[in-house]
C-alpha positions in Angstrom: 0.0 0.0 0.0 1.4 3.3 -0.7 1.5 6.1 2.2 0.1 9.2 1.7 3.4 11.1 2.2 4.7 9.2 -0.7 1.9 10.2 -3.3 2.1 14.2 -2.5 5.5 14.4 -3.6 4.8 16.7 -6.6 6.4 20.0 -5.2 9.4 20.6 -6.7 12.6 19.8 -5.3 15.2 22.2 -3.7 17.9 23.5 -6.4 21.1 21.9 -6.2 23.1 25.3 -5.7 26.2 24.9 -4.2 28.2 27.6 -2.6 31.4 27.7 -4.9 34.1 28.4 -1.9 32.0 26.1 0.8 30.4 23.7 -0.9 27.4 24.3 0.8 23.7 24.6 -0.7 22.7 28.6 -1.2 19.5 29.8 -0.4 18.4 32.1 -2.9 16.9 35.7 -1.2 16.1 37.7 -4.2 14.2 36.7 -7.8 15.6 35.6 -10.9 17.1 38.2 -13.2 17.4 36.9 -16.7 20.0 37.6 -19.2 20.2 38.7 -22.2 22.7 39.7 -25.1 22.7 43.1 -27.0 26.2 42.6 -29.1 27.5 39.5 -31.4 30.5 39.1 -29.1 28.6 37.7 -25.9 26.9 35.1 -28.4 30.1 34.3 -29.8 31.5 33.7 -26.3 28.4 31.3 -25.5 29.1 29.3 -28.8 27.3 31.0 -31.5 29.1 31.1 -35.1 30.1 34.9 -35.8 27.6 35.5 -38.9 24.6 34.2 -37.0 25.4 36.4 -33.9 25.8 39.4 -36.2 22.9 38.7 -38.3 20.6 37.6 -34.9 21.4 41.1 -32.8 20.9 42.9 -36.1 17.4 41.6 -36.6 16.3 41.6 -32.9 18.5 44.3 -31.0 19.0 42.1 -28.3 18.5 37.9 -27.5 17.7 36.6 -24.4 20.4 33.9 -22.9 18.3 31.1 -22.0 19.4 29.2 -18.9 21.5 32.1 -17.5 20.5 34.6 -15.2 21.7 36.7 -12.1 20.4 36.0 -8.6 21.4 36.8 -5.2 22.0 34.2 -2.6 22.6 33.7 1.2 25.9 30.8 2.2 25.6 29.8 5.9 29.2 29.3 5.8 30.4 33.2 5.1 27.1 34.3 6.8 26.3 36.8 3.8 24.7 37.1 0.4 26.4 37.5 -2.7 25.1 37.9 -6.1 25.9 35.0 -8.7 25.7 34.3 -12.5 24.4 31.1 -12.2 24.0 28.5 -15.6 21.4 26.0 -16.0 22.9 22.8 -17.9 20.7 20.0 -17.7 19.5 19.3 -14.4 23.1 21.1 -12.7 24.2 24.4 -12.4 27.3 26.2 -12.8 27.6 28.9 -10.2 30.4 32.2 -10.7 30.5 35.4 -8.6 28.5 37.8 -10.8 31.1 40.4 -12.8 30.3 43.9 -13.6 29.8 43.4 -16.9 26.8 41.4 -16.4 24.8 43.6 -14.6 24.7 45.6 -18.0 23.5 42.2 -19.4 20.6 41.9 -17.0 17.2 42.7 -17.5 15.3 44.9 -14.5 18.0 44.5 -11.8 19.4 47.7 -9.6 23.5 47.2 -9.3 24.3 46.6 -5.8 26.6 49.3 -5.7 24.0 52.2 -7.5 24.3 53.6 -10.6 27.7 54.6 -12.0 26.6 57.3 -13.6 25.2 59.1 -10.6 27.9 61.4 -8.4 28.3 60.8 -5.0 27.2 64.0 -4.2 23.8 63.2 -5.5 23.9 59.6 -3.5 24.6 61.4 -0.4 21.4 64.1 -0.9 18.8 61.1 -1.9 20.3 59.3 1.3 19.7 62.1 3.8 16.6 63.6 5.7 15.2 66.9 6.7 17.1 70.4 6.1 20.6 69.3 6.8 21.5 69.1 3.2 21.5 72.7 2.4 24.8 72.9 4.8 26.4 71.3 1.4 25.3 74.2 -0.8 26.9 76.7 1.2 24.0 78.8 1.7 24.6 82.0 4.3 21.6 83.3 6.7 
């Protein structure tokens, strides 16, 4: 006879994410953030022959990179999260410390470290409260 438990097993199972430095599983604390391609050079370093990743970004502007995406996640070892590139391939995945230059790959994700194009002064002003940052603008009473 087969036990209940047995029968309700159609949840999916955790991902087999490891931890690259630990070897432990990471739990994931953000969503997915898909990939995607905008020049024939990050085709052509996935595999793609050069004339079809010339001719495919020409055509479509930009091609998503299926099984690849950025996601943040928390390893009980180093007691932090980090953000990884991870790459479906099969039923593993391939886990890398996400690079700067994919964040300009991703599709709706803020970069940890803000916007590079926005000064520090202007990070500091959006950060504070009240009437304190006039003192910055030198105004005299």
């Amino acid at each position: 006879m087969e036990r209940r438990c047995d029968r309700n097993r159609k949840r999916s199972k955790r991902r087999a994410i490891y931890c690259p430095i630990h070897g432990c599983y990471l739990d994931s604390v953000s969503q997915k953030y898909p990939l995607f391609a905008d020049r024939p050079g990050q085709l052509q370093q996935r595999g793609m022959g050069r004339q079809t990743a010339i001719l495919l970004v020409a055509t479509k502007t930009t091609v998503s990179l299926q099984g690849e995406w950025l996601e943040e996640f928390w390893c009980k070892q180093c007691q932090r999260t980090k953000w990884y590139h991870v790459k479906k391939c099969g039923s593993t995945y391939s886990v890398s410390v996400a690079s700067p230059e994919l964040w300009q790959q991703a599709m709706g994700v803020i970069h940890p470290e803000g916007n590079p194009t926005v000064s520090e002064f202007t990070r500091r002003h959006a950060r504070m409260l009240g009437t304190k940052s006039s003192k910055d603008f030198g105004l005299l009473n």
